[in-house]
C-alpha positions as CSV (number, residue, x, y, z in Angstrom):
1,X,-24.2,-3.9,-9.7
2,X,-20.9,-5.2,-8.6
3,X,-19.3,-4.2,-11.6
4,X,-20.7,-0.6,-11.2
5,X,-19.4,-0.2,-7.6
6,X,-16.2,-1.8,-8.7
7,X,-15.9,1.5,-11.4
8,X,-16.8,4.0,-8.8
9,X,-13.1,3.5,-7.3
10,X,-11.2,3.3,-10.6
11,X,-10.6,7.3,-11.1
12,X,-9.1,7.3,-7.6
13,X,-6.6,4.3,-8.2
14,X,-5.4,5.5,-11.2
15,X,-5.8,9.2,-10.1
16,X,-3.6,8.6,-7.3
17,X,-0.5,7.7,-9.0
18,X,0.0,10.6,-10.5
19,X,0.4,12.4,-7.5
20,X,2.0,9.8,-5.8
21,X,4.6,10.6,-8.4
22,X,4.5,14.3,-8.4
23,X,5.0,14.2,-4.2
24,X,7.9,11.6,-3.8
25,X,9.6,11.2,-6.9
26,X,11.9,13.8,-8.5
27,X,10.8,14.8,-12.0
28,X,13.1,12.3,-13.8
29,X,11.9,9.1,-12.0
30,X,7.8,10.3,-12.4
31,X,7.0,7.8,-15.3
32,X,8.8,5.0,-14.3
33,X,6.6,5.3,-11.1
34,X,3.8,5.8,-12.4
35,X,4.4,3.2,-14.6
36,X,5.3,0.6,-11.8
37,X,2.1,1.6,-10.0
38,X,-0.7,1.0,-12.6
39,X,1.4,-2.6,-13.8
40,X,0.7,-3.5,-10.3
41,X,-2.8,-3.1,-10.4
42,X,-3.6,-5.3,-13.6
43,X,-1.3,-7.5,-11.9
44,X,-3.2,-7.7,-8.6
45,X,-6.0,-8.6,-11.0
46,X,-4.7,-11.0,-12.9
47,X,-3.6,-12.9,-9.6
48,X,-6.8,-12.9,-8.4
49,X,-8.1,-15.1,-11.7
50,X,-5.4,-17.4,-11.3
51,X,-5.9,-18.3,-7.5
52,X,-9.5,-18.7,-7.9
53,X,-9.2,-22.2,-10.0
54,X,-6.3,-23.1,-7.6
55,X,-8.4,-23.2,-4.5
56,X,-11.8,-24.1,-5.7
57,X,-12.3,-26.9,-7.3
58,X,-14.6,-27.2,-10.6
59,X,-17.2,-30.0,-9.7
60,X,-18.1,-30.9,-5.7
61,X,-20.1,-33.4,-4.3
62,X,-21.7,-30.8,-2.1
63,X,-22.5,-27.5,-1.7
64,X,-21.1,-27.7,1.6
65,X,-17.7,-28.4,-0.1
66,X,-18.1,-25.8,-2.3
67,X,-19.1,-22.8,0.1
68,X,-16.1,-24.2,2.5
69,X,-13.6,-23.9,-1.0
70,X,-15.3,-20.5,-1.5
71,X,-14.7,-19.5,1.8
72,X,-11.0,-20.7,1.8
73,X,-10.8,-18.3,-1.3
74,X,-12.5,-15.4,0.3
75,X,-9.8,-15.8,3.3
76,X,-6.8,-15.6,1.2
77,X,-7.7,-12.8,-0.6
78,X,-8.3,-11.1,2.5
79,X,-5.0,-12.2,3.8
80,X,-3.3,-11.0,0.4
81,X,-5.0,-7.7,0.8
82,X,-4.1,-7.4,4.5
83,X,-0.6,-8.4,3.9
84,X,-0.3,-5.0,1.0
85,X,-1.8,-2.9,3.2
86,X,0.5,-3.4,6.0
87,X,3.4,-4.0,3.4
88,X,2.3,-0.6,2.6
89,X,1.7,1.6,6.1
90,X,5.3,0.2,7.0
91,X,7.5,1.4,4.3
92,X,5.2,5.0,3.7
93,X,5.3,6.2,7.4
C-alpha cells in the first residue's frame, strides 16, 4: 500500500523538472538542469538507506529502545526534509 501511494507522486516529481527547466533556464542550460534535478532525487533516496542503519541499531534489548531509535530516525528525516523545503522557498521567491 505504501509502495502504491509512494508511485502516485512519481509523474509529478519527475514531470516537474521539465518545466522547471523550460521556465528558468535558457534553452542551452535545460538538460544540465534537468539532469541535476532528477540526480537529486535518487540521491535523496539513497541517503535515506544509509541513515537508517546509522541511527537504529540492529538488535535491542527492548522494544522501548527500538521505538525510541525509530523515533530518533523519523525526526531527522523530518528535519532533513524541513531543512530542503525551506532551503528551497528561500532561494525560489
Amino acid at each position: 500500500v505504501g509502495q502504491a501511494l509512494c508511485s502516485l507522486g512519481q509523474p509529478l516529481l519527475v514531470n516537474s523538472t521539465s518545466e522547471m527547466g523550460a521556465e528558468w533556464f535558457p534553452p542551452h542550460e535545460r538538460p544540465t538542469a534537468a539532469m541535476v534535478s532528477n540526480l537529486m532525487n535518487f540521491v535523496g533516496s539513497s541517503l535515506s538507506f544509509v541513515l537508517s542503519p546509522l541511527l537504529v541499531a540492529e538488535t535491542h534489548a527492548t522494544i522501548q529502545d527500538a521505538e525510541r531509535e525509530i523515533g530518533k530516525l523519523l525526526r531527522c528525516q523530518l528535519g532533513l526534509a524541513l531543512g530542503a523545503l525551506l532551503v528551497t522557498l528561500l532561494l525560489y521567491q
